[in-house]
C-alpha positions in Angstrom: -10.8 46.0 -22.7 -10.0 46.7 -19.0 -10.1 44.3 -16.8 -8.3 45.6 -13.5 -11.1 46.5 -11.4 -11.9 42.7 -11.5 -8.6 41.7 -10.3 -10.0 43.8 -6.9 -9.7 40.9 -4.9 -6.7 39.0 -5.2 -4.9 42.6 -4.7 -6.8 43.0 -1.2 -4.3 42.3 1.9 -5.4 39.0 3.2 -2.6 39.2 6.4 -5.2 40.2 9.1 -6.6 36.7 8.3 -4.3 34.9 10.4 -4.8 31.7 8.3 -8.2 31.5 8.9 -9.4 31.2 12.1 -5.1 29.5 13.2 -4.1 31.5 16.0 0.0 30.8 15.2 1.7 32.2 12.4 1.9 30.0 9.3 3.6 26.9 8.6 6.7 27.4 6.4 7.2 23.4 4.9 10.1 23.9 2.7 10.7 21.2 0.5 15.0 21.2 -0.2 17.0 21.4 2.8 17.6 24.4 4.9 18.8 25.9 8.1 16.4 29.3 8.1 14.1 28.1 11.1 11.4 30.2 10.5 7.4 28.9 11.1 9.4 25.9 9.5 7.1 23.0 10.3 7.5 19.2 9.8 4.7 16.9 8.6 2.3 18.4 11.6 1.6 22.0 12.7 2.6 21.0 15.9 6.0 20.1 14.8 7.8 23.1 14.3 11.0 24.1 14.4 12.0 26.9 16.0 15.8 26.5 16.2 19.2 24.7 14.9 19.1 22.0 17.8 15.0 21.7 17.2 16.0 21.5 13.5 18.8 19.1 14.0 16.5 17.1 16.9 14.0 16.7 13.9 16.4 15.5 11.2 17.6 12.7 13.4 13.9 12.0 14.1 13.2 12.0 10.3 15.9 9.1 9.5 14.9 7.2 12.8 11.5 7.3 11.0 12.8 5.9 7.7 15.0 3.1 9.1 11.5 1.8 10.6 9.8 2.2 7.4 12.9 0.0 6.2 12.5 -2.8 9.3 9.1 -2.3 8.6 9.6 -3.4 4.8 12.2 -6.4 5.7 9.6 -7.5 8.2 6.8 -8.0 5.6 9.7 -9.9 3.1 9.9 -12.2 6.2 6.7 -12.6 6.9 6.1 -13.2 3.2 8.9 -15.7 3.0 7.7 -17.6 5.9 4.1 -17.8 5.0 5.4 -18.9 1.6 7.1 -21.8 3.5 4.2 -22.5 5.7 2.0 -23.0 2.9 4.1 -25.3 1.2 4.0 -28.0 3.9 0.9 -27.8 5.1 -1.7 -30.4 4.5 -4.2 -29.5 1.5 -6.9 -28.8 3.7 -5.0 -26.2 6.0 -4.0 -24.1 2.8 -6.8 -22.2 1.8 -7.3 -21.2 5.8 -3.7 -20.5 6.0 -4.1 -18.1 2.5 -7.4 -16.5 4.1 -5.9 -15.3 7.0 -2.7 -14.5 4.8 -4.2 -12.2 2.4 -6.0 -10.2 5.5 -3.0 -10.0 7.5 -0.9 -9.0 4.2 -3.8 -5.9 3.5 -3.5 -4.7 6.8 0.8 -4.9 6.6 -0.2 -3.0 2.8 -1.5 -0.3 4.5 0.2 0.5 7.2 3.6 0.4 4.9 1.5 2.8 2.5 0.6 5.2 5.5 4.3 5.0 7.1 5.6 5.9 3.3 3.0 8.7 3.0 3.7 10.3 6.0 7.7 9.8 5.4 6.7 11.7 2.2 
């Protein structure tokens, strides 16, 4: 059986589409290293790279953002610590108040190191 008059579509040239309805060329996010600059974006399609000092610029950027994922990280093993410590001398009372407002604080710390190691990603 036959089928290449179904296959119509997928050999059509889609290039006058321009990404449908992006006025820009396409974003190029390569995932090994390279130097070839080309519509070579970075997390955002407003962070392009359009040469070697824009791509070097963003590398340095790129590890700035990961040692503040890393402070980021040691902060909440501090904050851990210390709560840990807090809650171990304070009255009987004050414990479940301090472990309320703990376990909110520790969500919100959750989340924003899962965003930060998302968008590192």
């Amino acid at each position: 059986m036959d089928h290449s008059s179904h296959d119509h579509h997928h050999m059509m040239d889609h290039s006058s589409h321009g990404g449908h309805g992006d006025s820009g060329p396409m974003c190029n996010m390569n995932m090994l290293f390279t130097w070839d600059t080309t519509d070579l974006c970075v997390v955002f399609r407003q962070w392009r790279i359009t040469s070697t000092l824009s791509l070097v610029v963003s590398l340095v950027a790129v590890v700035a953002i990961c040692a503040g994922y890393e402070a980021l990280r040691e902060g909440v093993r501090r904050y851990e610590a210390a709560l840990s410590r807090r809650v171990d001398t304070a009255p009987r009372q004050n414990r479940e108040k301090i472990t309320r407002q703990a376990h909110v604080t520790k969500a919100v710390l959750y989340g924003i190191q899962n965003f930060y190691a998302f968008m590192i990603m």
